[in-house]
C-alpha positions, 0 to 999 in steps of 0.5 A: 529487468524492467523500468516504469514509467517516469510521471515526475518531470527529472529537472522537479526537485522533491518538494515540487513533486511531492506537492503535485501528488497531494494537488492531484490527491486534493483535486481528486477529493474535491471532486468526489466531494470528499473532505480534505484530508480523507486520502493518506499518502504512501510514497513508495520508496523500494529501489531507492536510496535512503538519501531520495528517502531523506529527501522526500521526508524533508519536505514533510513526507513521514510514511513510506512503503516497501516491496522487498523485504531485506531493502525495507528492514535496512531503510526502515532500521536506518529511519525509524522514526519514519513510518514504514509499510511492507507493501509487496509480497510476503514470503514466511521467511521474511515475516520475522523482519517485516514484524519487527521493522513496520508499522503496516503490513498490506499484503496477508493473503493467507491465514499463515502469514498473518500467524507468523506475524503475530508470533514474531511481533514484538511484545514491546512494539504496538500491534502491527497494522494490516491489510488483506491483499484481495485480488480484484483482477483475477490475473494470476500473476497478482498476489492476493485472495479472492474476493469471496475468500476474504471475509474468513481470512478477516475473521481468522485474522481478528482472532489473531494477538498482535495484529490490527486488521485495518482494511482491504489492498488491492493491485489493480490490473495496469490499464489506462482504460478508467472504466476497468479502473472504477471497476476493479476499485469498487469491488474492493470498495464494496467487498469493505462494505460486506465485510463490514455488515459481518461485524468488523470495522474495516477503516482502510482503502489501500488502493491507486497508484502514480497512473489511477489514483484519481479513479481510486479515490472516487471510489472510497480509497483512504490511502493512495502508494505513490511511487514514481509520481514522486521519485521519478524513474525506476529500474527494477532487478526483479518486477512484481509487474505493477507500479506504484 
């Protein structure tokens, strides 16, 4: 078991939090002189109730990411008219629900998973929308591609019916050092760039969490996954060794 770190201060109602995240969100535009409104906010709600999740969506919040699938098809078929995002590994058993249940779907590192994607969208339902997973750290405990595998992954995935390829996700390497954290941002920032000069249009940065996002919007991120800046204190069952 392990827990991350609290940056939200426990006597903070949510509303308190949620608006510190979007002045940090706001701060860090303007510092990068980027328009207001350019940085999309993911509150990551895995391992927490549905009544933090109401609670948070009361003071405007509407989309929320997920890690674990079982967990996001039950809050996701509970408040459906929140905008759900599966944001953690995807395993082929558990497409089916995450095709059915999200919106988004930010971690196809392989052709595979997006087919069963595809096949099992609902014909009713829009096209998914969905992010290749890069690996920009190169640690082998995170998911994801590798840079020079992404453009073919792209490719295929365009090909692909029911899908909506909007961009790169990354899950940076956990360091407080900023320098690493520019690094590793702008390599996905400018693997988009690439990807882009092959004839896709690539719109989405998912990338920066509670501890980087300031680094990661400097560099081009358009959505931010904040997890514990908003909900305070969480404590795992199983890791997937990073915090949002």
């Amino acid at each position: 078991m392990s827990t991350v770190e609290n940056s939200a201060l426990p006597h903070q109602d949510p509303a308190q939090r949620l608006a510190a995240v979007w002045h940090r969100i706001d701060q860090a535009q303007a510092a990068s002189d980027r328009p207001a409104g350019s940085v999309k906010l993911l509150a990551v709600s895995k391992t927490f109730p549905i009544e933090a999740v109401d609670a948070i969506a009361a003071c405007g919040q509407k989309a929320f990411g997920e890690n674990y699938a079982q967990e996001g098809v039950d809050k996701a078929s509970t408040r459906s008219e929140l905008e759900w995002h599966f944001i953690g590994p995807i395993q082929s058993n558990k497409t089916r629900g995450i095709a059915e249940h999200f919106s988004w779907a930010h971690t196809i590192d392989r052709l595979k998973i997006a087919e069963r994607l595809s096949a099992q969208r609902p014909a009713d339902l829009p096209p998914l929308q969905v992010c290749v997973q890069v690996n920009v750290s190169g640690e082998n405990s995170k998911s994801g591609c590798e840079p020079d595998e992404a453009l073919a992954l792209c490719q295929a995935i365009v090909q692909l019916p029911k899908l909506q390829l909007r961009g790169l996700m990354a899950i940076p390497e956990a360091t407080k050092d900023t320098t690493t954290q520019h690094r590793q941002f702008a390599t996905l920032r400018d693997l988009q760039t690439h990807i882009n000069q092959h004839g896709l249009s690539l719109d989405t940065l998912s990338m920066g969490m509670s501890d980087d996002l300031e680094a990661a919007i400097s560099e081009g991120s358009t959505l931010v996954r904040v997890g514990s800046a908003i909900f305070g204190q969480r404590t795992y069952t199983n890791s997937d060794g990073a915090s949002a």
